[in-house]
LUMSEGU-522028 format. One line per 4 residues: number of its first residue (from 1); their letters; for each residue x, y, z of N, C-alpha, C, O. Coordinates in pm, whole numbers. Layout:
NUM) A) X/Y/Z/X/Y/Z/X/Y/Z/X/Y/Z; ...;
//
This chain:
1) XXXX) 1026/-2443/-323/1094/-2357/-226/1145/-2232/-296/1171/-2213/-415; 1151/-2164/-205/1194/-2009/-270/1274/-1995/-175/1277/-2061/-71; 1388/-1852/-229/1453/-1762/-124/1436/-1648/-116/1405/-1583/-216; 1455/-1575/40/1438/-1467/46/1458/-1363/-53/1369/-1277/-63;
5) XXXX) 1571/-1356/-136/1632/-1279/-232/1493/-1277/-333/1409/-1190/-355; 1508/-1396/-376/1383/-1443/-442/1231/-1375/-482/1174/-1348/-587; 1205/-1366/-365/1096/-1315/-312/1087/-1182/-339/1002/-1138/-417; 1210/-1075/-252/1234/-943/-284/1239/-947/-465/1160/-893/-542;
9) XXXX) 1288/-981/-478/1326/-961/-674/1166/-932/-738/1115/-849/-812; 1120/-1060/-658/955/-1039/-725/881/-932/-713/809/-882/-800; 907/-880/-554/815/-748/-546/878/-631/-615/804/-537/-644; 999/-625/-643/1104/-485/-660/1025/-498/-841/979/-400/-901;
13) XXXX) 1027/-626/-891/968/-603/-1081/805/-606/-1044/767/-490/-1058; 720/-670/-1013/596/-595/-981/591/-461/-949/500/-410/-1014; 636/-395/-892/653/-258/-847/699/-129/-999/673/-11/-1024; 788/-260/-1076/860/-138/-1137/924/-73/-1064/856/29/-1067;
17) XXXX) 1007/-51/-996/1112/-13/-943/1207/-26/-863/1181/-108/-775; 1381/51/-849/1514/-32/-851/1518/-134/-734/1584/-238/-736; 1413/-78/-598/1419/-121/-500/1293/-164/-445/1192/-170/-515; 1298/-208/-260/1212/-194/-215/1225/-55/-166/1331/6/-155;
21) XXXX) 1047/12/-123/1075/111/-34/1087/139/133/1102/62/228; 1073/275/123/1213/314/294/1130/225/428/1162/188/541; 1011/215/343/865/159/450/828/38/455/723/-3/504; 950/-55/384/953/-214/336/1050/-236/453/1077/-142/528;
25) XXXX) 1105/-359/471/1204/-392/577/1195/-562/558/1093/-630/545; 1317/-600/561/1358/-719/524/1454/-764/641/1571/-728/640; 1392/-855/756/1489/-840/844/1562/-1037/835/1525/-1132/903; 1647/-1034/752/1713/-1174/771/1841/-1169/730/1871/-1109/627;
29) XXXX) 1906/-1214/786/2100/-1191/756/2132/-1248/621/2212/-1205/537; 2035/-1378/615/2069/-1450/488/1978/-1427/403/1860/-1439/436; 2022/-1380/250/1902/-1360/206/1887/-1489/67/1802/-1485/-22; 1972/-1575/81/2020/-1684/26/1891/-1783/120/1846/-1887/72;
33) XXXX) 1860/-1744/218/1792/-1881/328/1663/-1911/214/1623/-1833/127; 1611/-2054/245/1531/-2091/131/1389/-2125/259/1394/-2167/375; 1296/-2093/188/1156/-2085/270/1074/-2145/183/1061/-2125/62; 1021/-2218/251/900/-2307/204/731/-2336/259/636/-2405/220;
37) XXXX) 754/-2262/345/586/-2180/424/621/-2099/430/738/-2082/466; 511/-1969/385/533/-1814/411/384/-1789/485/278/-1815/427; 390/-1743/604/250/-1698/659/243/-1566/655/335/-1494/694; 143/-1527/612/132/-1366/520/-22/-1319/604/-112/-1392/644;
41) XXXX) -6/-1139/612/-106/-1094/651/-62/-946/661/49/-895/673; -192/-893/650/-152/-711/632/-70/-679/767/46/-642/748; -117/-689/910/-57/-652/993/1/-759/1058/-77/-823/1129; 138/-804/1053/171/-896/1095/330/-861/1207/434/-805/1171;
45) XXXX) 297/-915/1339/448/-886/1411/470/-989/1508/464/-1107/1474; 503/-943/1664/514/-1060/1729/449/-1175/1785/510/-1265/1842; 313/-1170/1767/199/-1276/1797/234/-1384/1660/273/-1500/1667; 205/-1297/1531/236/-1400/1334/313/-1450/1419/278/-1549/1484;
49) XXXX) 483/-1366/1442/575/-1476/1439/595/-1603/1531/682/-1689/1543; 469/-1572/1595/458/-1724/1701/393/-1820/1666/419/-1934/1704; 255/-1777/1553/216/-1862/1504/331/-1937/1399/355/-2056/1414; 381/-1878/1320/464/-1909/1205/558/-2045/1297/593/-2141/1228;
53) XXXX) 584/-2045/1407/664/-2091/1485/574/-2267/1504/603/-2382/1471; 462/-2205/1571/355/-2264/1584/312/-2405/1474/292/-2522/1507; 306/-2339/1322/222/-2416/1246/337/-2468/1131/292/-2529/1033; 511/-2442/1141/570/-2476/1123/609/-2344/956/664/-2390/856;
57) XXXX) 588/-2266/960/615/-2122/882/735/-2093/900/777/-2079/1015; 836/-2074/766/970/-2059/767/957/-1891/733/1056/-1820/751; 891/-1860/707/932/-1704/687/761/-1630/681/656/-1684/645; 788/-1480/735/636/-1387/832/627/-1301/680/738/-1305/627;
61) XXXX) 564/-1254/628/598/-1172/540/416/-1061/548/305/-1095/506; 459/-927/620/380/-861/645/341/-745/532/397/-742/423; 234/-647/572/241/-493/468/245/-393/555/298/-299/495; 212/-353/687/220/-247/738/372/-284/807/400/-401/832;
65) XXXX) 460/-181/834/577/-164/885/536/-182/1054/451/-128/1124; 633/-278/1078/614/-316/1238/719/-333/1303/717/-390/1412; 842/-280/1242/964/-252/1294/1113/-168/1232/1110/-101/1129; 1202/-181/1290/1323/-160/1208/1351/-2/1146/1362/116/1182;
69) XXXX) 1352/-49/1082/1405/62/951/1269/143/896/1240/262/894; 1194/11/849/1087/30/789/967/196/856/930/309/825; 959/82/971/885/225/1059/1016/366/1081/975/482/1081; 1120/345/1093/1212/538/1131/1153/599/1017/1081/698/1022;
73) XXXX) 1204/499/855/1211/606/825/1093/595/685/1115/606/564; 915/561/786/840/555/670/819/700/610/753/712/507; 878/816/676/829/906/603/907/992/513/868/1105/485; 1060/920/448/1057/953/314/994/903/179/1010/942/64;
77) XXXX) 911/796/237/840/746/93/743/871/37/687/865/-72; 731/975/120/693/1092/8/687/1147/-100/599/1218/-150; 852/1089/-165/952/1133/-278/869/1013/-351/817/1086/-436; 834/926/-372/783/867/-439/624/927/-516/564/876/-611;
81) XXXX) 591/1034/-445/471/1145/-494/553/1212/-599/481/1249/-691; 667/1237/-615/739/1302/-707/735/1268/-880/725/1337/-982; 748/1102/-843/745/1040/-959/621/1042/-1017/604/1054/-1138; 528/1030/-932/361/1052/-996/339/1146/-1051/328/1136/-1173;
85) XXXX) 323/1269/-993/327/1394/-1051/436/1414/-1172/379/1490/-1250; 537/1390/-1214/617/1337/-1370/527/1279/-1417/457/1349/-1490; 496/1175/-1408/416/1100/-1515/333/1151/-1563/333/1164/-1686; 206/1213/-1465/112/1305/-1508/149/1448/-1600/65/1525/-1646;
89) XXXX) 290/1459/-1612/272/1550/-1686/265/1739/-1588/239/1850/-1635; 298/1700/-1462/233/1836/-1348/290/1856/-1275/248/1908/-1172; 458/1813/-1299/569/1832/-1148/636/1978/-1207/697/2004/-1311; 606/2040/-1119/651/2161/-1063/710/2221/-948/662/2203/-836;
93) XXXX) 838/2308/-974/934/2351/-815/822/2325/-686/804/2238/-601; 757/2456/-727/623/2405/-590/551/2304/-536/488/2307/-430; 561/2209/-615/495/2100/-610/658/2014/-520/668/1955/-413; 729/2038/-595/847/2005/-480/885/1992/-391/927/1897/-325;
97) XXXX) 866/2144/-373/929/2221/-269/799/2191/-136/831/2213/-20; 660/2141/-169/527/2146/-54/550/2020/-22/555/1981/95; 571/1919/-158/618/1769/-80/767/1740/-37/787/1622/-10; 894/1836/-23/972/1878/66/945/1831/234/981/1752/321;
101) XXXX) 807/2003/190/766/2035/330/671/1939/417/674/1957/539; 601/1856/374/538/1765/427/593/1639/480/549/1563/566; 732/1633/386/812/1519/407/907/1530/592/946/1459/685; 900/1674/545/992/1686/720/907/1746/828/960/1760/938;
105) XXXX) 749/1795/805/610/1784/909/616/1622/948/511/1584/1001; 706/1532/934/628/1375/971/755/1324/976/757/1201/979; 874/1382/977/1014/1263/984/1029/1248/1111/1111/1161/1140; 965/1315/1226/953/1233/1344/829/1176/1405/803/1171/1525;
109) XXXX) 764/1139/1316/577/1053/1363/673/994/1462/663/1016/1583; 772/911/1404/759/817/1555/882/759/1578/913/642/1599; 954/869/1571/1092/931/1703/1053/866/1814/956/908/1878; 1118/759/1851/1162/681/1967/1046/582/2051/1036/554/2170;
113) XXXX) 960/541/1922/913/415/1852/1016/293/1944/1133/330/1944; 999/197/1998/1052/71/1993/1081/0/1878/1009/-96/1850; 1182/32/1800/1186/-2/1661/1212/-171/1647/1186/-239/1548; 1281/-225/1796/1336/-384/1792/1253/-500/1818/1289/-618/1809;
117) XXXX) 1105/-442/1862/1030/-540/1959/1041/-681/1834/1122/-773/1841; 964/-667/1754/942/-783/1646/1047/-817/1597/1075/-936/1580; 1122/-723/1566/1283/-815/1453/1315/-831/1545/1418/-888/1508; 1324/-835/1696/1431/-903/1813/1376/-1078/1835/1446/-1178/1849;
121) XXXX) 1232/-1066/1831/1156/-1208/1800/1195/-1256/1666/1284/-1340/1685; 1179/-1247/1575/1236/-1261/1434/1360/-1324/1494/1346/-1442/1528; 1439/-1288/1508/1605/-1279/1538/1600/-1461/1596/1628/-1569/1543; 1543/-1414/1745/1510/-1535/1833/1477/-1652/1778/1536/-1750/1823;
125) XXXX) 1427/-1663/1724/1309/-1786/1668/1373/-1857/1465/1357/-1962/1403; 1457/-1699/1428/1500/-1748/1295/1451/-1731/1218/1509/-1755/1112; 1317/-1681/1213/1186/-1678/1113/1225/-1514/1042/1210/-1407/1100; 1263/-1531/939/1288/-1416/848/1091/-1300/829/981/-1326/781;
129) XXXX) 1143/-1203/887/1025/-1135/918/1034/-1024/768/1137/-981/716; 954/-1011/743/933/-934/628/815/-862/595/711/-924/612; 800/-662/519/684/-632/511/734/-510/403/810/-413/407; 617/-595/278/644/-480/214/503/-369/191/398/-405/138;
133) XXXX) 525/-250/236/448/-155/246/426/-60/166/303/-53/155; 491/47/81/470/152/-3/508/29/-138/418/4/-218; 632/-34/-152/610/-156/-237/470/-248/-298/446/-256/-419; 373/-323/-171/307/-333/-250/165/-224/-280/105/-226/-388;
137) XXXX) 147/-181/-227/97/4/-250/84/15/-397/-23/19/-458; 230/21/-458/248/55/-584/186/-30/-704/124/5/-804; 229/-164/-652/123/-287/-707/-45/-294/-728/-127/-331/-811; -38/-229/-591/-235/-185/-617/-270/-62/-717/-349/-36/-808;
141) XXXX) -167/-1/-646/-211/156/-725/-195/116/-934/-265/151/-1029; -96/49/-926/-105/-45/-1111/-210/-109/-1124/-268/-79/-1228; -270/-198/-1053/-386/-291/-1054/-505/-162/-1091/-575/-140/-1190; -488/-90/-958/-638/-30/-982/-656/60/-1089/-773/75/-1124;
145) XXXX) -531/155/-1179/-492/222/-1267/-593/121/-1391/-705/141/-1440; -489/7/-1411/-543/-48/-1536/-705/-87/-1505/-782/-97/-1601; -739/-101/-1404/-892/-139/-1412/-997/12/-1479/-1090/18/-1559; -920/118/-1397/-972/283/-1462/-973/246/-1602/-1076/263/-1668;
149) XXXX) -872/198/-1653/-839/286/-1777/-950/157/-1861/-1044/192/-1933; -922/38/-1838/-1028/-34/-1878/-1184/-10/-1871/-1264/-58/-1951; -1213/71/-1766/-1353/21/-1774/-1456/187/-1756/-1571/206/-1796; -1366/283/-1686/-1404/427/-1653/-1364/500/-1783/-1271/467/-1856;
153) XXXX) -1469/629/-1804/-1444/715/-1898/-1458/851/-1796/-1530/846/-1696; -1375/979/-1835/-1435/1077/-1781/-1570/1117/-1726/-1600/1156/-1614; -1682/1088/-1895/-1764/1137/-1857/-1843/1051/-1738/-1948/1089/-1685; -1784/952/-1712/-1850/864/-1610/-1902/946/-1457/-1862/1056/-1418;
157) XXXX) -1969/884/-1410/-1999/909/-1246/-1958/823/-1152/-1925/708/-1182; -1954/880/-1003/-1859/826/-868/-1977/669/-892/-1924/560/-871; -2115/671/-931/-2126/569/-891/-2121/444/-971/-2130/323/-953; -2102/531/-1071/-2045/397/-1201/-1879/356/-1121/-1847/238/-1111;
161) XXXX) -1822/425/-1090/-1704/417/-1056/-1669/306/-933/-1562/246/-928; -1802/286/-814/-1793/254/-713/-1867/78/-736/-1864/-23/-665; -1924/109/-862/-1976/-17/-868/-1859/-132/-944/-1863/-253/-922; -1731/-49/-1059/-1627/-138/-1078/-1567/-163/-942/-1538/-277/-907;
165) XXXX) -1548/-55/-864/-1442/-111/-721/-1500/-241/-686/-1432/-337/-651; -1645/-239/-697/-1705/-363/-607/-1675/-501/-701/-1648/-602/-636; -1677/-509/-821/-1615/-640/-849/-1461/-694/-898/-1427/-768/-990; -1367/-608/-775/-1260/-606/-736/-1289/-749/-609/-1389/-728/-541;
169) XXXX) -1248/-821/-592/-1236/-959/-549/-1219/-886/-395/-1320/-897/-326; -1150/-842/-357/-1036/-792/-242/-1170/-721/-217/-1268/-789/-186; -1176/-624/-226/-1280/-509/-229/-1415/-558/-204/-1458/-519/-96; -1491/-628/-266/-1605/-694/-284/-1606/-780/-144/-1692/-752/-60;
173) XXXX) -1518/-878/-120/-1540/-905/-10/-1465/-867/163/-1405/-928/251; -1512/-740/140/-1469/-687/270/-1583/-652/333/-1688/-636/271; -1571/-636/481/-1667/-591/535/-1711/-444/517/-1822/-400/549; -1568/-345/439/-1570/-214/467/-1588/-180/301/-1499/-200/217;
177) XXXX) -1722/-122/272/-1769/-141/133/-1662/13/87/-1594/68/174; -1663/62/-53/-1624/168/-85/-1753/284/-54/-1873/273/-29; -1673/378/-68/-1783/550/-14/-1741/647/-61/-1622/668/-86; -1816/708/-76/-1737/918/-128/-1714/986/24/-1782/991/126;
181) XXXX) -1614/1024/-9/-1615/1118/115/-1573/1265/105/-1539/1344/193; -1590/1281/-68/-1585/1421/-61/-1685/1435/-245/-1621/1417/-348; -1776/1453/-248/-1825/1474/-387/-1974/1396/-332/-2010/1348/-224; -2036/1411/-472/-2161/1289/-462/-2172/1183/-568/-2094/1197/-661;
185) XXXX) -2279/1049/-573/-2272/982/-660/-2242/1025/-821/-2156/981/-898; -2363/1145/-845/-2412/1179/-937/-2238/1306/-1010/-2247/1376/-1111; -2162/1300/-957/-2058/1387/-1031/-1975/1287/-1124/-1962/1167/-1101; -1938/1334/-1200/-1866/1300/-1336/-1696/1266/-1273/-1650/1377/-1247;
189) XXXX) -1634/1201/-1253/-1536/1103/-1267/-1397/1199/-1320/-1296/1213/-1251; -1411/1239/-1411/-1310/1342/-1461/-1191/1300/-1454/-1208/1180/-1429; -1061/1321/-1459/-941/1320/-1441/-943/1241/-1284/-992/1295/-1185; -881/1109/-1283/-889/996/-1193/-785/928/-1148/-746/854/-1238;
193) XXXX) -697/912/-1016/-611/869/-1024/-612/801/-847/-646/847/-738; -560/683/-892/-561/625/-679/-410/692/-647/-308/708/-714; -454/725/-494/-339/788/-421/-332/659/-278/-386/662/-168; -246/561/-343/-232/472/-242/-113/448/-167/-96/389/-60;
197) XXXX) -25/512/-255/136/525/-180/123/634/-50/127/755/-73; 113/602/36/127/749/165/-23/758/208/-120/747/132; -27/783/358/-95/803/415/-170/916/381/-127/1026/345; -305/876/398/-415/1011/374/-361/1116/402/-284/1100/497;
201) XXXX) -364/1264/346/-347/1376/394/-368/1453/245/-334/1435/128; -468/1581/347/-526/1627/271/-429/1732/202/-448/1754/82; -319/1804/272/-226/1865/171/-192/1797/62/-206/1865/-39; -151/1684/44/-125/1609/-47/-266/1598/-134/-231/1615/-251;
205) XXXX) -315/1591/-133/-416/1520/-209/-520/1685/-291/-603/1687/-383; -446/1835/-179/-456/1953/-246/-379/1959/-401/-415/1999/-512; -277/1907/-358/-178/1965/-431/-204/1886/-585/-152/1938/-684; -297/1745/-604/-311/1653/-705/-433/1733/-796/-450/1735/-918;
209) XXXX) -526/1812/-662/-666/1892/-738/-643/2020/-748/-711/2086/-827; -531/2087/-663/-454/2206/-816/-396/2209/-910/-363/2313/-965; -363/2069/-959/-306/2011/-1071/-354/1976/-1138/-293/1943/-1240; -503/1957/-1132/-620/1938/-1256/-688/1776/-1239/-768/1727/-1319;
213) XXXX) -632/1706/-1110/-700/1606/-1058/-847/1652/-1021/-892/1748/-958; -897/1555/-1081/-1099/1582/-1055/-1104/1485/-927/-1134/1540/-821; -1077/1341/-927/-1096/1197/-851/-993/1164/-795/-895/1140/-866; -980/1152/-637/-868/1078/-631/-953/954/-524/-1043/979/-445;
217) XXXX) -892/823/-552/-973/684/-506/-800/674/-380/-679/666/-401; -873/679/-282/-782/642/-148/-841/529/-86/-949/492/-133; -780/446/41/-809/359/105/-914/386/198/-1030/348/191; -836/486/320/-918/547/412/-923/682/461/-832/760/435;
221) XXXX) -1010/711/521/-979/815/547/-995/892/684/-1109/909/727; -893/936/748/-818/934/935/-989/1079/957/-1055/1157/888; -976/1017/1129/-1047/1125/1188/-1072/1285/1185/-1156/1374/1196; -923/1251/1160/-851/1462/1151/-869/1498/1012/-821/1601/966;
225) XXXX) -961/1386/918/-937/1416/767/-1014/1522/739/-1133/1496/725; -973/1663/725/-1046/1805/685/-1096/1828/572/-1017/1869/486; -1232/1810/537/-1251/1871/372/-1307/1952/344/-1346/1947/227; -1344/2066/418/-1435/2138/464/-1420/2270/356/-1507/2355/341;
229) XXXX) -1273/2264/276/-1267/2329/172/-1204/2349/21/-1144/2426/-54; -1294/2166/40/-1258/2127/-68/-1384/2182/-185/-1469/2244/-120; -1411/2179/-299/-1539/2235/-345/-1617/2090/-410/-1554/1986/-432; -1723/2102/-426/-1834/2040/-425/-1764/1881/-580/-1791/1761/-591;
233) XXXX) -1676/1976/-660/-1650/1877/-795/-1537/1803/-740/-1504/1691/-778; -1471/1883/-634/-1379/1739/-595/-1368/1626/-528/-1431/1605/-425; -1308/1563/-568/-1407/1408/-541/-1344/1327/-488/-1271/1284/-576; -1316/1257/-364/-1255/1138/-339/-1325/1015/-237/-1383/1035/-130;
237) XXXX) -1298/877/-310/-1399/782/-320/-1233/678/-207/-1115/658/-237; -1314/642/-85/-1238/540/-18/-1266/413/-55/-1380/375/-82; -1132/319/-60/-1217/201/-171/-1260/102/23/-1340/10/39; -1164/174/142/-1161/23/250/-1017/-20/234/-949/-31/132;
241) XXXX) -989/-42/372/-844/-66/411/-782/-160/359/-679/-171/293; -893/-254/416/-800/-427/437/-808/-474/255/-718/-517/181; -970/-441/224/-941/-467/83/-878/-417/1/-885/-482/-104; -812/-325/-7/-710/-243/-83/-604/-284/-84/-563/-335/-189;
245) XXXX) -494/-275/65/-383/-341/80/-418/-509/49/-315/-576/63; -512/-575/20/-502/-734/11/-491/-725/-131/-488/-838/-179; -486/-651/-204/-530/-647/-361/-360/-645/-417/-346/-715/-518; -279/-602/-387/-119/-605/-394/-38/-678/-343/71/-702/-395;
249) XXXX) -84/-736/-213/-10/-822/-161/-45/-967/-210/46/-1049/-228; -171/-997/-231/-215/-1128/-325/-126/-1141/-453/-47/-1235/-467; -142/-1054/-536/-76/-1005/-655/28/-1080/-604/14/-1202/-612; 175/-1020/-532/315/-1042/-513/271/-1211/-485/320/-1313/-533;
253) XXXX) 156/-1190/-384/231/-1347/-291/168/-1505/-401/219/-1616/-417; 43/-1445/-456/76/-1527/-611/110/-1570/-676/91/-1683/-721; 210/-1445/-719/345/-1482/-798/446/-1595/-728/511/-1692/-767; 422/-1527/-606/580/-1649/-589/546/-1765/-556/639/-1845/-545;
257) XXXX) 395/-1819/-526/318/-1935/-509/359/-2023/-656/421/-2128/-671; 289/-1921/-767/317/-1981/-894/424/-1992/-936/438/-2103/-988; 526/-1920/-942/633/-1923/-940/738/-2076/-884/801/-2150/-959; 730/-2084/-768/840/-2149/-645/749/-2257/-624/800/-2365/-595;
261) XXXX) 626/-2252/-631/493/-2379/-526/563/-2390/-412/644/-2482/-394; 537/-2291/-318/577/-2266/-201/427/-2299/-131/321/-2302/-194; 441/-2320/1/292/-2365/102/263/-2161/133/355/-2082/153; 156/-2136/129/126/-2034/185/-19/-1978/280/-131/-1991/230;
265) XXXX) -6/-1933/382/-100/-1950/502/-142/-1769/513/-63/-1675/521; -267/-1766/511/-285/-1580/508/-389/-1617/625/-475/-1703/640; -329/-1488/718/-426/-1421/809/-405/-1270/816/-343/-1213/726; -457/-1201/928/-446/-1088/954/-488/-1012/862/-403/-946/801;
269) XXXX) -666/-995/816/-709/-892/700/-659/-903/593/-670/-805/519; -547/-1083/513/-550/-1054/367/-665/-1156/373/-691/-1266/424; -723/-1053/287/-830/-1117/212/-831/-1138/74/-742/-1110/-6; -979/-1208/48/-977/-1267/-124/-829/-1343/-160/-725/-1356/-95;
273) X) -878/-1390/-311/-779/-1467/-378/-646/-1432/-358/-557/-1495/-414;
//
């Protein structure tokens, strides 16, 4: 058995950092309550928490934000682009001041949202609902980092590149294979980095290839996604949704399997180990 607290602790040191993020949401009064089935899945809300009810699941533990807090206020996890750009060595006022500006283009996506539907079921039923989102994000984006640095060289190509994604467990078995969607097989790899924290957008993902980013490896990529002037060497390779987010959340929910030997039940697109 594990406890909620428990649980959070695990994802906050996988993550490397103090907290969860603004796009995580932990909805249980007690965080002392001890759980011993966790039914887990990327999109999980008020249907999970009936199953969980259903198959005898003491606690929902999701990755996309499906209520609360989580969804007002997913769009300061922006500031977390801040810290990337430090590391790299490439944070600059402007670079600031544009992910500022992008941060408050989206602080009302979804202004007056039903924020209670699921944590009001949660509430009802007792079942500690939980989803960590830019949290485990960060977990993949480490996973897939060390696999780069292991196995990619600059001078490499997208399709040397696309063939490590594929014996990624998560990845490999999805229905939604990896793709370029801005470069071709045959270009060189160059300066490489996954942008998995935050939703696709191509300002963002400007601002990484005026900074001397060659590759950036994203999940997916939205209808409205414009690349029309991007140039031919810049490159970004979608690895696929479900396998991406399953690649971090396995990671966490692993741990606390091995950890606690807790019972654990996955639906809803986690896939692989």
């Amino acid at each position: 058995m594990v406890t909620i607290k428990e649980i959070i602790n695990i994802a906050i040191n996988l993550s490397g950092k103090d907290d969860i993020s603004f796009d995580s949401c932990v909805n249980c009064t007690n965080l002392d309550q001890v759980v011993n089935h966790i039914l887990a899945g990327i999109d999980m809300a008020t249907p999970e928490i009936l199953v969980a009810k259903h198959i005898g699941a003491d606690c929902v533990i999701g990755h996309h934000p499906a209520g609360g807090s989580a969804v007002r206020y997913m769009y300061k996890d922006i500031k977390l682009q801040i810290d990337k750009f430090s590391k790299l060595g490439i944070l600059t006022d402007e670079i600031i001041e544009k992910l500022s500006r992008i941060e408050e283009s989206h602080k009302n996506d979804y202004y007056g949202v039903n924020y209670y539907r699921v944590t009001s079921f949660s509430d009802i039923l007792n079942i500690p609902f939980i989803n960590f989102h830019t949290t485990v994000d960060i977990i993949t984006e480490n996973f897939i980092s060390k696999v780069l640095v292991e196995s990619i060289s600059e001078e490499d190509n997208l399709k040397k590149l696309i063939n490590q994604l594929l014996n990624i467990k998560e990845i490999k078995c999805s229905i939604e294979s990896p793709r370029i969607i801005s470069g071709n097989e045959m270009n060189k790899v160059g300066k490489v980095i996954p942008v998995f924290t935050y939703s696709p957008d191509i300002d963002l993902y400007n601002l990484y290839f005026q900074s001397g980013i060659d590759t950036i490896i994203c999940m997916y990529a939205p209808k409205n996604f414009d690349i029309s002037d991007l140039g031919e060497d810049k490159n970004i390779i979608a690895t696929g949704h479900m396998g991406a987010d399953s690649i971090g959340m396995n990671i966490l929910l692993n741990k606390v399997v091995e950890e606690y030997n807790v019972k654990l039940t996955k639906i809803s697109g986690l896939l692989g180990g």
